[in-house]
C-alpha positions as CSV (number, residue, x, y, z in Angstrom):
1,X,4.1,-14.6,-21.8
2,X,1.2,-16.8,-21.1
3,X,-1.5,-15.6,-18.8
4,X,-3.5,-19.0,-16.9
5,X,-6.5,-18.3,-14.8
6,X,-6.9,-20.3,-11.6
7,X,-10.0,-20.6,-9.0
8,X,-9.4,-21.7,-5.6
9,X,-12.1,-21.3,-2.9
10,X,-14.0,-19.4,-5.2
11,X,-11.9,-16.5,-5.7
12,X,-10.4,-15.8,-9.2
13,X,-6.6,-15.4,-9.2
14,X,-4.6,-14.3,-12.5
15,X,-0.4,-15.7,-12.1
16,X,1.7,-14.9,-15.4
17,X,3.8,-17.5,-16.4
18,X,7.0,-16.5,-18.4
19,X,6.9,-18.8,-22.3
20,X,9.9,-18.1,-24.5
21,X,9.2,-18.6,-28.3
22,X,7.1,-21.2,-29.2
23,X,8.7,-22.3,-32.8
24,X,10.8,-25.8,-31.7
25,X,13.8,-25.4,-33.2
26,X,15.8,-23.4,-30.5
27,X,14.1,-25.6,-28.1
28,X,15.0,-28.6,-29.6
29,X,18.6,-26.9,-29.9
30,X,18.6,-26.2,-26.0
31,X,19.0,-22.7,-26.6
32,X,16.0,-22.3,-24.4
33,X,13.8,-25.1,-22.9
34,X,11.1,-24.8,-19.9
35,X,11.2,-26.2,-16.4
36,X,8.5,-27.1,-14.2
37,X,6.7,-24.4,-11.7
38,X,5.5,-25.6,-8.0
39,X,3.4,-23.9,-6.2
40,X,2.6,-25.4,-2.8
41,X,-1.0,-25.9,-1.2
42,X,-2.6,-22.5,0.2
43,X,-0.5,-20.3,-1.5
44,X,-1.9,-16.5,-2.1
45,X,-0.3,-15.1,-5.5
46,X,-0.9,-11.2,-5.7
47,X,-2.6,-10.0,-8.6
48,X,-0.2,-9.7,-11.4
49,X,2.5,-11.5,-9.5
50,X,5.3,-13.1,-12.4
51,X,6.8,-16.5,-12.0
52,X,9.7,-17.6,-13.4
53,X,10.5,-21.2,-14.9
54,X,11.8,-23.6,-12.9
55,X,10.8,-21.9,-9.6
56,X,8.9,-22.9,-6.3
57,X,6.7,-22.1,-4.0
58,X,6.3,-23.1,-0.4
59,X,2.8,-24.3,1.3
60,X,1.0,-21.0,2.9
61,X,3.2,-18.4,1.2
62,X,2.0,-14.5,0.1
63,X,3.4,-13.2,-3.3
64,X,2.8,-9.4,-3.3
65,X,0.5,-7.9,-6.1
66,X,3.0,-7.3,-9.5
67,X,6.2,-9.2,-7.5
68,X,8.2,-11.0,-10.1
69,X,9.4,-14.8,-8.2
70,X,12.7,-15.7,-9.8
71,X,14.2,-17.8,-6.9
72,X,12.4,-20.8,-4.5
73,X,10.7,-19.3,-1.6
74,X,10.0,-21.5,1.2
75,X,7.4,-22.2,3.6
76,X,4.9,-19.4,5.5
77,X,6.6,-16.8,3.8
78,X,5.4,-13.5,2.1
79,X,7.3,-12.3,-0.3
80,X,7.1,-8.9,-2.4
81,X,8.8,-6.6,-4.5
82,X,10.8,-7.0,-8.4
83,X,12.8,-9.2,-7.8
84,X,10.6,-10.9,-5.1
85,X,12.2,-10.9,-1.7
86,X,11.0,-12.0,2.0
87,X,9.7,-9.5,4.0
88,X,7.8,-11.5,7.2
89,X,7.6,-15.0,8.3
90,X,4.6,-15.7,9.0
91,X,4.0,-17.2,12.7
92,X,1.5,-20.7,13.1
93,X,-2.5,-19.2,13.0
94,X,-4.2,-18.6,16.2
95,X,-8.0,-17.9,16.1
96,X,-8.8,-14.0,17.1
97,X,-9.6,-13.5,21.0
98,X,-13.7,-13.2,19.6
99,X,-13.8,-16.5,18.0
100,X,-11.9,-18.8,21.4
C-alpha cells in the first residue's frame, strides 16, 4: 500500500492508494498491472479513506473517514462505509439566510 499526501486549500489530506508488488515480472506477465485513479475537482476524501485502482471520483463528492472506494461514484455524492456506498445526494449550494 502506498500512502501520498495531498494539500488543497491549505488543508492536509492523507488518501491510501492500493500498490500490488512492485518486482516486474508478474506485472509484465499481466498477473497484476495498475489502472489510473480520477478524482474530480473539489472532492473531500475522509481521513484514511482507500481507493482502489482503476476507480473514479465525481466533481464535489464526500468519501467518509476509513471508507474503502472500489466502484466509480458520480457527481455531488457522499459516499461512506467498507465497501463505500451512497448515502445523500447532495442538493446545488445556497448561501445561509445570514450571508443573503
Amino acid at each position: 500500500m502506498t500512502d501520498s499526501r495531498f494539500q488543497e486549500d491549505g488543508r492536509s489530506h492523507r488518501a491510501r492508494m492500493l500498490a500490488g508488488d512492485m518486482e516486474p515480472g508478474p506485472r509484465r506477465a499481466k498477473w497484476e498491472a495498475s489502472r489510473p485513479i480520477a478524482i474530480g475537482g473539489n472532492v473531500w476524501p475522509g481521513g484514511g479513506a482507500i481507493v482502489c485502482p482503476g476507480v473514479s471520483i465525481g466533481d464535489k463528492a464526500a468519501v467518509g473517514a476509513a471508507a474503502v472506494v472500489v466502484r466509480d461514484q458520480p457527481a455531488n455524492v457522499v459516499a461512506v462505509g467498507n465497501p463505500a456506498r451512497i448515502v445523500r445526494r447532495i442538493e446545488a449550494a445556497t448561501a445561509p439566510p445570514h450571508q443573503q
